[in-house]
C-alpha positions as CSV (number, residue, x, y, z in Angstrom):
1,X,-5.5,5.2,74.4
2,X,-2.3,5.8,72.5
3,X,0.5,2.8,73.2
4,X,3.7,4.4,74.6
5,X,6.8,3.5,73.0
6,X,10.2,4.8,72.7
7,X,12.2,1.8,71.2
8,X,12.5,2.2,67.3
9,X,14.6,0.0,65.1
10,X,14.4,1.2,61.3
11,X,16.3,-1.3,59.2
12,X,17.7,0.2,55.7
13,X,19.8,3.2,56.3
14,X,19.7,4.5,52.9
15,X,17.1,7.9,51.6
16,X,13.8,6.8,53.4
17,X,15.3,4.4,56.3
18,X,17.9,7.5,57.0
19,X,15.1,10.1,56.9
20,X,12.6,8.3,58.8
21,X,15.4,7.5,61.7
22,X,16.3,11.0,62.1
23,X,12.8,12.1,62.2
24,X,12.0,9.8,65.3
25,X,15.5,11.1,66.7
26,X,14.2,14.8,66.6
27,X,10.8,13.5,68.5
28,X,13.0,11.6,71.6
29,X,12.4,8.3,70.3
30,X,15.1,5.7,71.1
31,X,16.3,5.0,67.6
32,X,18.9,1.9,66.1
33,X,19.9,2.3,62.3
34,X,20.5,-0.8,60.6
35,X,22.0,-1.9,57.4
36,X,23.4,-4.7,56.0
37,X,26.9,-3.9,57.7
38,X,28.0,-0.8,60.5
39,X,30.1,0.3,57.4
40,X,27.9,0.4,55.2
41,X,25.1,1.8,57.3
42,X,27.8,4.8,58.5
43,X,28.6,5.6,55.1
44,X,24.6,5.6,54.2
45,X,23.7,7.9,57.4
46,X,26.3,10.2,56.6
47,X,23.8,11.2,53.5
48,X,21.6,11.4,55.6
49,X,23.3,13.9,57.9
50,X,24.3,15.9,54.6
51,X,20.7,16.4,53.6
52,X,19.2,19.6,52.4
53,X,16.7,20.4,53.5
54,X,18.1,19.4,56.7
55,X,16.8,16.3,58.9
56,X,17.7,17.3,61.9
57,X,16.2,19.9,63.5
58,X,19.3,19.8,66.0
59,X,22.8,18.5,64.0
60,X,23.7,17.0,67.5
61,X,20.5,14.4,67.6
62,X,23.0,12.5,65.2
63,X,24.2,11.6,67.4
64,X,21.9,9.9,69.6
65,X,21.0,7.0,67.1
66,X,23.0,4.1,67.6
67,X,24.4,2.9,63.8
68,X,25.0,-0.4,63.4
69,X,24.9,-4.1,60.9
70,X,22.2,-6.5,60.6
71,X,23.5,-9.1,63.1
72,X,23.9,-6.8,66.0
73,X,20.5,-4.9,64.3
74,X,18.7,-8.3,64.8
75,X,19.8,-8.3,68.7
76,X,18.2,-5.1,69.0
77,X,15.2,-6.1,67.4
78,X,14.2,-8.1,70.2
79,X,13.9,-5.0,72.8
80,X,12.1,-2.7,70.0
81,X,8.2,-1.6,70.8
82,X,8.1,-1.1,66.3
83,X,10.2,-2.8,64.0
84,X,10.2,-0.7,60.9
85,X,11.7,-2.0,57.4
86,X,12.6,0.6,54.9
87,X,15.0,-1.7,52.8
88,X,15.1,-1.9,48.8
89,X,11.9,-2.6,47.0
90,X,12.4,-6.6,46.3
91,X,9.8,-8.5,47.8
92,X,12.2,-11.4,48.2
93,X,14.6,-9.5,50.0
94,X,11.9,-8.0,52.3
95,X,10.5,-11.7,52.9
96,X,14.0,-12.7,53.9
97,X,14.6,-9.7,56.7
98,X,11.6,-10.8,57.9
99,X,12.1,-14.5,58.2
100,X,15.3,-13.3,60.6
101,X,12.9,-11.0,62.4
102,X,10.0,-13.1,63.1
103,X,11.6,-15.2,66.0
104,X,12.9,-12.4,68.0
105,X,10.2,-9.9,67.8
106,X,8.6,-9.9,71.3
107,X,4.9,-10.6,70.9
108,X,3.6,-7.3,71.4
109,X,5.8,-5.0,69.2
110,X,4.9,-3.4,65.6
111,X,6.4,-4.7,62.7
112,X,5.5,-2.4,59.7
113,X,7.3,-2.0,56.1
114,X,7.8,1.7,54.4
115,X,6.6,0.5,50.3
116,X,6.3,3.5,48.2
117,X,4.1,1.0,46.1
118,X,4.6,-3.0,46.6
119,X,1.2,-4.6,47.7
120,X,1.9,-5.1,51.7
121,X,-0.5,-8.8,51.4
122,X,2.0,-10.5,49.2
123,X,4.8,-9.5,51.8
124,X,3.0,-10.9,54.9
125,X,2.2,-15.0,53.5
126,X,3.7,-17.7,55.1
127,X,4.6,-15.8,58.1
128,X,2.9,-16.8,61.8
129,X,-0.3,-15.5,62.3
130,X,1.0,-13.3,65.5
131,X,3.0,-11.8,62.7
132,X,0.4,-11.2,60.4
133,X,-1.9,-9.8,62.9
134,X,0.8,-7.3,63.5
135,X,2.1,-6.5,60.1
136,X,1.0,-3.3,58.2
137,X,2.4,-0.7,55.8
138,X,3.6,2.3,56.9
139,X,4.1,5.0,54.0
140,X,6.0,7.8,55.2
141,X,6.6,10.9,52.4
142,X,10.3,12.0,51.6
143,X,12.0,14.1,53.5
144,X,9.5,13.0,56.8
145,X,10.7,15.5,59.0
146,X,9.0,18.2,56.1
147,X,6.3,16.2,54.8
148,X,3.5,15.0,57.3
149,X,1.2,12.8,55.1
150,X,1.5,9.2,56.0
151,X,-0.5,6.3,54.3
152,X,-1.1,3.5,56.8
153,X,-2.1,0.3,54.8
154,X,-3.6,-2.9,56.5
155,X,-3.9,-6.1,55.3
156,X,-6.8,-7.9,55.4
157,X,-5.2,-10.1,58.4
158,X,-3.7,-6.8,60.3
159,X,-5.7,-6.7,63.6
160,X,-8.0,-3.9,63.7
161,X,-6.8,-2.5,67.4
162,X,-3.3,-2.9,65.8
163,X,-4.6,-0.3,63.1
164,X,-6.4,1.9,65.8
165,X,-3.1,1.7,68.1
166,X,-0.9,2.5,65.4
167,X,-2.8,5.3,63.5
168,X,-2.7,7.2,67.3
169,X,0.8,6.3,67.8
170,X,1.9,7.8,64.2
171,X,-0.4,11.0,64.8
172,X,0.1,11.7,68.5
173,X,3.5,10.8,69.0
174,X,5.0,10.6,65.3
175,X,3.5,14.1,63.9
176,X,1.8,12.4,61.0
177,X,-1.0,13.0,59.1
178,X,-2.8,9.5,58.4
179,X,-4.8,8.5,55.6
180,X,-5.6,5.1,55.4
181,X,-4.8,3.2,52.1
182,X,-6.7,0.4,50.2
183,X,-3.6,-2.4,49.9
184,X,-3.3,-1.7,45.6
185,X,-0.1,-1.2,44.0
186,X,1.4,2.5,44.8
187,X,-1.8,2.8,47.0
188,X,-2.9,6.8,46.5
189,X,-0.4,8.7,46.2
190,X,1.4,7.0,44.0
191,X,-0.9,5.2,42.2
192,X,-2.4,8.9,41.1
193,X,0.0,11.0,41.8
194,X,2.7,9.5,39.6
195,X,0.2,9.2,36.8
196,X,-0.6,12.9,37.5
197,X,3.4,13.7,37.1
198,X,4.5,12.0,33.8
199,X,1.2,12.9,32.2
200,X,2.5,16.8,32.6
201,X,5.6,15.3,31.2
202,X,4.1,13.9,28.1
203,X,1.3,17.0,27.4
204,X,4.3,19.4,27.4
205,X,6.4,17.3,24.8
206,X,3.7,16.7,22.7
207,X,2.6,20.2,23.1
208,X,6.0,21.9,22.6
209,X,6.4,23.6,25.5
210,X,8.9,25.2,27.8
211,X,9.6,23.6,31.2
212,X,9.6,26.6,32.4
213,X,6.0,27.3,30.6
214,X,4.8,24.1,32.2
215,X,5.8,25.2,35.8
216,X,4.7,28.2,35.6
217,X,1.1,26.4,34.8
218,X,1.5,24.0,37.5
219,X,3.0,25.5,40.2
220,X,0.6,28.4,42.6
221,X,-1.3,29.4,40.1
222,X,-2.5,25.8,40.2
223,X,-2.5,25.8,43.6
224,X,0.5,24.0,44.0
225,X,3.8,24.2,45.1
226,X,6.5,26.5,43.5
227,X,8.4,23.3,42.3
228,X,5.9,22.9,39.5
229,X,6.5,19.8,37.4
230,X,9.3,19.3,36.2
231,X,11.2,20.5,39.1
232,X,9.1,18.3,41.6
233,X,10.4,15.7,39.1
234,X,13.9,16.7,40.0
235,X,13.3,16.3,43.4
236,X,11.4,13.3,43.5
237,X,14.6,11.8,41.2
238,X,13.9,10.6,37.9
239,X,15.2,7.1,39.1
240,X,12.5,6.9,41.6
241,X,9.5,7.8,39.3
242,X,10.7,5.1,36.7
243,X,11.1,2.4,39.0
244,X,7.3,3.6,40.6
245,X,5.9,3.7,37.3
246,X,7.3,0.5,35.9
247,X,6.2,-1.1,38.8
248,X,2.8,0.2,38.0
249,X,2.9,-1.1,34.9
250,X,3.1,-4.7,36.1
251,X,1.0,-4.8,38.4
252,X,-2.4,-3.0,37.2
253,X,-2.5,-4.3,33.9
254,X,-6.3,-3.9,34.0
255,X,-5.9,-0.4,34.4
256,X,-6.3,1.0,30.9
257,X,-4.8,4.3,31.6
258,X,-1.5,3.0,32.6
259,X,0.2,4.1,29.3
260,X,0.5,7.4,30.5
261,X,2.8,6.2,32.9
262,X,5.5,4.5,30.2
263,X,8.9,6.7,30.1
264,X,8.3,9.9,28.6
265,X,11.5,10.6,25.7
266,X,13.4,13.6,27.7
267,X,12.8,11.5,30.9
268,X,14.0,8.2,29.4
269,X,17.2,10.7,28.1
270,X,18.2,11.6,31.2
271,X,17.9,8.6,32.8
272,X,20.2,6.8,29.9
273,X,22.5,9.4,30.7
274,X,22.5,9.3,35.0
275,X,20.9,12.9,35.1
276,X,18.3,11.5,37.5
277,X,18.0,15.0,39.1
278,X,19.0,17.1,41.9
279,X,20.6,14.3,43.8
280,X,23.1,13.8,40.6
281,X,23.1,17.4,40.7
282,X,21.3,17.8,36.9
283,X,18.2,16.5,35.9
284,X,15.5,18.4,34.1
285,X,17.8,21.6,35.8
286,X,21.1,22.0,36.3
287,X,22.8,24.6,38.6
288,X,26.0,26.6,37.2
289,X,27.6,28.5,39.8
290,X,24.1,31.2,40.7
291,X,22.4,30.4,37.4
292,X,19.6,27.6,36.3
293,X,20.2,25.8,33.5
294,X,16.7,24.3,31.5
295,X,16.4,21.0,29.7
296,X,15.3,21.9,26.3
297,X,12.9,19.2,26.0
298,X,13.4,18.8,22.0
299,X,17.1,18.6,22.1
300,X,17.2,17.4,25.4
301,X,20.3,19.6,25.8
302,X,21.3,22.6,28.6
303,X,20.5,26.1,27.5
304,X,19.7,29.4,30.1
305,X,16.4,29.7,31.5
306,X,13.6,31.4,29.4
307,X,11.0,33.5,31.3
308,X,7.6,32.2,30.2
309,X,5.3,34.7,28.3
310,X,1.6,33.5,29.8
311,X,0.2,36.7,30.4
312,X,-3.4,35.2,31.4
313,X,-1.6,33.8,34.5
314,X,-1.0,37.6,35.4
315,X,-4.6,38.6,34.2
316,X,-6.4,36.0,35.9
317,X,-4.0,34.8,39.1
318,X,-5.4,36.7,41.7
319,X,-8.8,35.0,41.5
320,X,-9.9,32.1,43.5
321,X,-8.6,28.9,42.6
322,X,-11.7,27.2,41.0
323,X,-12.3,30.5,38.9
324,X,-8.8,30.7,37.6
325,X,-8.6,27.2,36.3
326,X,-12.4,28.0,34.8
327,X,-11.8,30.4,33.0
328,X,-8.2,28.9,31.9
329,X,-9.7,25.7,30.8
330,X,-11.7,28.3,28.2
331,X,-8.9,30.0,27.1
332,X,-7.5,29.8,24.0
333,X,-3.7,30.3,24.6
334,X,-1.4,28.0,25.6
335,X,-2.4,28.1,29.0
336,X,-5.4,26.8,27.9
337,X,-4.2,24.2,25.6
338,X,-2.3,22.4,28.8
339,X,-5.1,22.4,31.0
340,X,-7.5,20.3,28.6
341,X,-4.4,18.4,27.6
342,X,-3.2,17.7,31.1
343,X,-5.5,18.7,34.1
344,X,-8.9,17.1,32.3
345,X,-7.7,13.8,31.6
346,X,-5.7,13.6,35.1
347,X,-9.3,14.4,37.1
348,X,-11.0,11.9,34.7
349,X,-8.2,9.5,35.9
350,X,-9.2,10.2,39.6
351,X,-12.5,9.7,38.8
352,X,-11.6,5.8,37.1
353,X,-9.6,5.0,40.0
354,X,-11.4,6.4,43.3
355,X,-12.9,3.3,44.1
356,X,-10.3,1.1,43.5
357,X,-7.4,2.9,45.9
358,X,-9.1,4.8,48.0
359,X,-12.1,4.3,50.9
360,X,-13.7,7.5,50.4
361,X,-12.9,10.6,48.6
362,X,-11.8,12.9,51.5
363,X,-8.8,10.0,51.9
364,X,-7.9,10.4,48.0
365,X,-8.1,14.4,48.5
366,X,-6.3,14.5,51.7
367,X,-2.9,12.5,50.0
368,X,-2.8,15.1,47.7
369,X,-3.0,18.0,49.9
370,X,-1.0,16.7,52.4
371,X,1.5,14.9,50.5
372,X,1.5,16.9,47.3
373,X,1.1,20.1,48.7
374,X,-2.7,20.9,46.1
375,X,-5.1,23.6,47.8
376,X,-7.6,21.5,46.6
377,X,-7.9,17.9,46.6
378,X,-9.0,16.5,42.8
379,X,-12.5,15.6,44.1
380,X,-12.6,19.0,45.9
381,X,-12.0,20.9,42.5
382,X,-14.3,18.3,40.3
383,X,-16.8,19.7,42.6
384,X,-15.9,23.5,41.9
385,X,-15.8,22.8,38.4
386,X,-18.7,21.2,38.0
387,X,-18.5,17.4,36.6
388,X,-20.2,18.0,33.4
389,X,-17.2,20.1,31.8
390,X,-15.3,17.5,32.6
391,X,-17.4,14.8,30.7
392,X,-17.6,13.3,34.4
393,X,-20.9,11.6,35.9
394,X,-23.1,14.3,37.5
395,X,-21.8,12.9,40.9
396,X,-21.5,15.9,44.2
397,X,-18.4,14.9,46.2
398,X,-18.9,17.1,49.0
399,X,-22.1,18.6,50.4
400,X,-22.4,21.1,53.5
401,X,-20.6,19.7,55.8
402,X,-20.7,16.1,54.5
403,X,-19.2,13.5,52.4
404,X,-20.3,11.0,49.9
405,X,-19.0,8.1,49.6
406,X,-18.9,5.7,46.9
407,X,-22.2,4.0,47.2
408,X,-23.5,7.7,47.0
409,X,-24.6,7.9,51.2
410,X,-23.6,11.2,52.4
411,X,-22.1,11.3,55.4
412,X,-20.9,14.2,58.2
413,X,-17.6,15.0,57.4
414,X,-15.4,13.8,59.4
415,X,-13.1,15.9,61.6
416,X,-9.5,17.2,60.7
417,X,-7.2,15.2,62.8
418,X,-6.3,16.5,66.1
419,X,-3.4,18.9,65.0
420,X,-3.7,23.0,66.4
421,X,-2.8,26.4,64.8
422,X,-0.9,28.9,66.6
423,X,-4.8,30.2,66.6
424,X,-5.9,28.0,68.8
425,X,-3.9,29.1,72.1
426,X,-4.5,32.0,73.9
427,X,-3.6,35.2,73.7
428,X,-1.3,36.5,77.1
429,X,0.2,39.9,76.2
430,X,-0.5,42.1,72.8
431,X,0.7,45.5,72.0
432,X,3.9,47.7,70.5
433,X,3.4,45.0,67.5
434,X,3.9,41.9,69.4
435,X,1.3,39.3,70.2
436,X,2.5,36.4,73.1
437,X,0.6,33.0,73.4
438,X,0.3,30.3,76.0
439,X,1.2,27.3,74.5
440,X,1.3,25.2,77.7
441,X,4.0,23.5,79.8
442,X,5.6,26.8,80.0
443,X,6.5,27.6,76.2
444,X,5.5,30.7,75.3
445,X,4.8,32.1,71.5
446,X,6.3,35.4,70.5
447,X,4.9,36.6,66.7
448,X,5.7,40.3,65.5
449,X,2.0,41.5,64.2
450,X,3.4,44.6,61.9
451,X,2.8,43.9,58.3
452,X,4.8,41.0,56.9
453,X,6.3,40.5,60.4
454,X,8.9,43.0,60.1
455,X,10.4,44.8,63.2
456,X,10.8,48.4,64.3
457,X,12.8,50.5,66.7
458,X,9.9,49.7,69.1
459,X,8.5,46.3,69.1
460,X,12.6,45.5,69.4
461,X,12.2,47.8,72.4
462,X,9.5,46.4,73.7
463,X,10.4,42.9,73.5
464,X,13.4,43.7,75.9
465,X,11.4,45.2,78.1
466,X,8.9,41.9,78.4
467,X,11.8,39.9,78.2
468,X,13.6,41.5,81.1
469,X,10.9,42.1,82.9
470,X,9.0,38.7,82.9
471,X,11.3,36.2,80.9
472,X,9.2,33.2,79.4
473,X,11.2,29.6,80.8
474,X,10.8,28.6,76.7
475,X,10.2,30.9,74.1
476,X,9.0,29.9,70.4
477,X,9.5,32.5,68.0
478,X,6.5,32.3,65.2
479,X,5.2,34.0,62.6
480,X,1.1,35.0,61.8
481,X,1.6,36.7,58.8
482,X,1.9,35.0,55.4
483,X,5.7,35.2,55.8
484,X,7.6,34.6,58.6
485,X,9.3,37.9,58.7
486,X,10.5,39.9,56.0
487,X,13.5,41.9,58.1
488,X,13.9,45.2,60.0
489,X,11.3,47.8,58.8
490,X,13.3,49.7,55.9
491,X,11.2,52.5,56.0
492,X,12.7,53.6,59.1
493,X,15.9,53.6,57.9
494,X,15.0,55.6,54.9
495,X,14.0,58.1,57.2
496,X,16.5,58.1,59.0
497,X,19.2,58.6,56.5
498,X,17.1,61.9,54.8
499,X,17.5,63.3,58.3
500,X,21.0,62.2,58.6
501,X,20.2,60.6,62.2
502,X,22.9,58.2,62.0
503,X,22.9,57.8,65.4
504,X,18.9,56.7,65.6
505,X,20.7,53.5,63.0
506,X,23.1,52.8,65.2
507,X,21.4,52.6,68.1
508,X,18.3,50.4,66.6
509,X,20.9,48.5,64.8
510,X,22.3,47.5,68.3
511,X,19.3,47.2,70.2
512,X,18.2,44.5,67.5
């Protein structure tokens, strides 16, 4: 049974704390932001409120989270059902919140700590065991109200209902995705993920490459996200990976791959000189009135954007994912010359590490598809690849419908977590290029099924007829198409014009 709780205080009010407050705002959640002092905290949320993408799906839930300073924060503590600590990353300073928390937590509420990579067991000694049993990390993804992936990592002291209560809490009433985490430093997603980042970095300097070469590489036609590399790296901030990395550094000094992760020279450029990235406003891109400016990664100076010239990314894009990167990795181009420089050694690191991080591979794949935004998990695409191109053990990751885990036992695989598609409710009313779905407690789905969603003189038509005629109490407006909806139908107005029907414009234009 999932435990019920609506009183949320999030202590640290700056990028994560801010993000993670407004998030549980949006969902109805009680929420108290604290920081140090209500100035301070008011001057930090106002960031917050500033954010693009945007954190609130309403700018008016604002205003339901009460802002205030750590005395009156602690106060409010004692009333919370989940404490959650999202201050700076010093384990001292964490240890010290929590000695002012411990005695007013009431016995039964969550107490977890958003680490991007500090090991949650050194966080929890020499606190009560009531605490311990209660303590866990919770590792939500920047910005949380756009990123679902959530790592949720126990301690060996966490009580295992505590787990079982909280991973239903964060995915029925918190909209997260939750993969559970082996307690190492940067846990999986960082741990590999940041590896997977500067090593693009350090291939494409070494290489001599564009960064607009290297994103062109790594972005869909890797099946990735449009940000690519180095403008993912942007996003992420430059400050942010350094301090991750470094961090890394120290703590997994058995790891023998870690010296991928020391400061690549344009990174270690920009961050002498503050241009940490988009929140500075320049980092490896900088934005002059409508135009993109590109690092130039030798001079590590501003120049205008250069189109990439890959034409195998043309030739071979269309293909499925697995084939493309196959028959890249032959190539001879420069295409080719990144892959084996850059996607090889990064699955060989996933491979050295699996074990280590993660409890099964479907957890390791699952950050990076839900976190990272990769069609294919690293495990997923070893598989398609086939380990011995790889110069990887001749080890199957996923079978028919199962898993093998470490030890080699397969296993069924296990079930997606309980999240439904637009696809999964029924279909009420279709025709005139409209479909309407029953989404329950009276919300009703309205998607436009002509290609690429677009409208027309008559599914506008026939929308006010429905809506006149039986008016849904809530109406969701969707989209089943690969796009949302790419505008009125154009054609119609090119017809329109040839027959000089002006009136036929006006009248659609007004009826829309």
């Amino acid at each position: 049974m999932t435990p019920r709780i609506r009183r949320v205080c999030v202590f640290g009010a700056g990028t994560m704390g801010g993000g993670i407050a407004a998030h549980l705002a949006n969902l109805g959640f009680e929420v108290v932001l604290v920081d140090q002092t209500e100035e301070s905290c008011r001057s930090a949320f106002e960031r917050t409120r500033q954010a693009r993408p945007p954190h609130f799906l309403l700018p008016s839930t604002a205003e339901t989270i009460r802002l205030t300073g750590l005395d009156e924060g602690l106060d409010a503590a004692r009333t919370a059902d989940w404490v959650l600590e999202a201050i700076i990353e010093k384990p001292e300073a964490k240890r010290q919140l929590y000695v002012r928390l411990e005695p007013v937590l009431r016995a039964e509420a969550f107490i977890s700590t958003n680490t991007s990579g500090l090991e949650i067991g050194m966080l929890k000694e020499g606190f009560s065991d009531s605490f311990r049993r209660r303590f866990l990390g919770t590792h939500f993804f920047n910005p949380p109200r756009h990123l679902k992936l959530l790592e949720l990592i126990p301690t060996e002291e966490t009580a295992p209902e505590v787990v079982a209560s909280m991973t239903r809490l964060l995915e029925d009433q918190v909209a997260r995705r939750v993969v559970p985490a082996k307690d190492t430093p940067g846990f999986i997603a960082n741990r590999f993920g940041m590896w997977s980042m500067f090593r693009a970095t350090h291939v494409a300097e070494r290489l001599d490459m564009t960064i607009e070469e290297v994103d062109a590489i790594t972005g869909p036609f890797l099946g990735r996200p449009k940000t690519g590399s180095f403008r993912l790296n942007d996003v992420v901030g430059l400050d942010i990976m350094a301090d991750i990395a470094a961090n890394l550094l120290v703590r997994c000094q058995a790891d023998s791959h870690t010296g991928t992760l020391r400061n690549p020279r344009s990174l270690q450029t920009l961050l002498d000189r503050g241009w940490i990235g988009n929140k500075a406003g320049q980092g490896y891109t900088r934005k002059e009135g409508r135009e993109f400016l590109s690092l130039d990664l030798k001079t590590c100076s501003y120049r205008n954007r250069i189109e990439p010239e890959l034409p195998l990314l043309a030739e071979i894009g269309r293909l499925p994912l697995a084939e493309r990167i196959g028959r890249a990795l032959d190539s001879p181009d420069r295409v080719g010359d990144f892959l084996r420089e850059y996607l090889v050694p990064t699955l060989r690191y996933a491979e050295a590490v699996r074990e280590e991080i993660s409890h099964n591979v479907l957890d390791f794949d699952r950050v990076m598809q839900w976190g990272f935004g990769w069609q294919m998990g690293p495990f997923a695409l070893i598989d398609a690849l086939g380990p011995e191109r790889l110069d990887l053990p001749p080890r199957q990751n996923f079978g028919a419908g199962t898993l093998f885990l470490h030890t080699g036992q397969e296993v069924p695989l296990p079930a997606e977590p309980e999240y439904r598609t637009h696809a999964d409710f029924p279909i009420v009313d279709e025709g005139d290029g409209l479909r309407f779905r029953d989404l329950g407690d009276g919300v009703t789905w309205l998607a436009v099924t002509r290609k690429m969603g677009t409208w027309s003189p008559e599914s506008v038509s026939a929308l006010a007829s429905r809506l006149e005629s039986a008016p849904p109490a809530r109406l969701v407006l969707g989209g089943e198409d690969r796009v949302f909806s790419a505008g009125f139908d154009l054609r119609f107005f090119l017809e329109a014009i040839v027959a000089k029907d002006w009136a036929a414009i006006d009248s659609a234009i007004l009826a829309f």
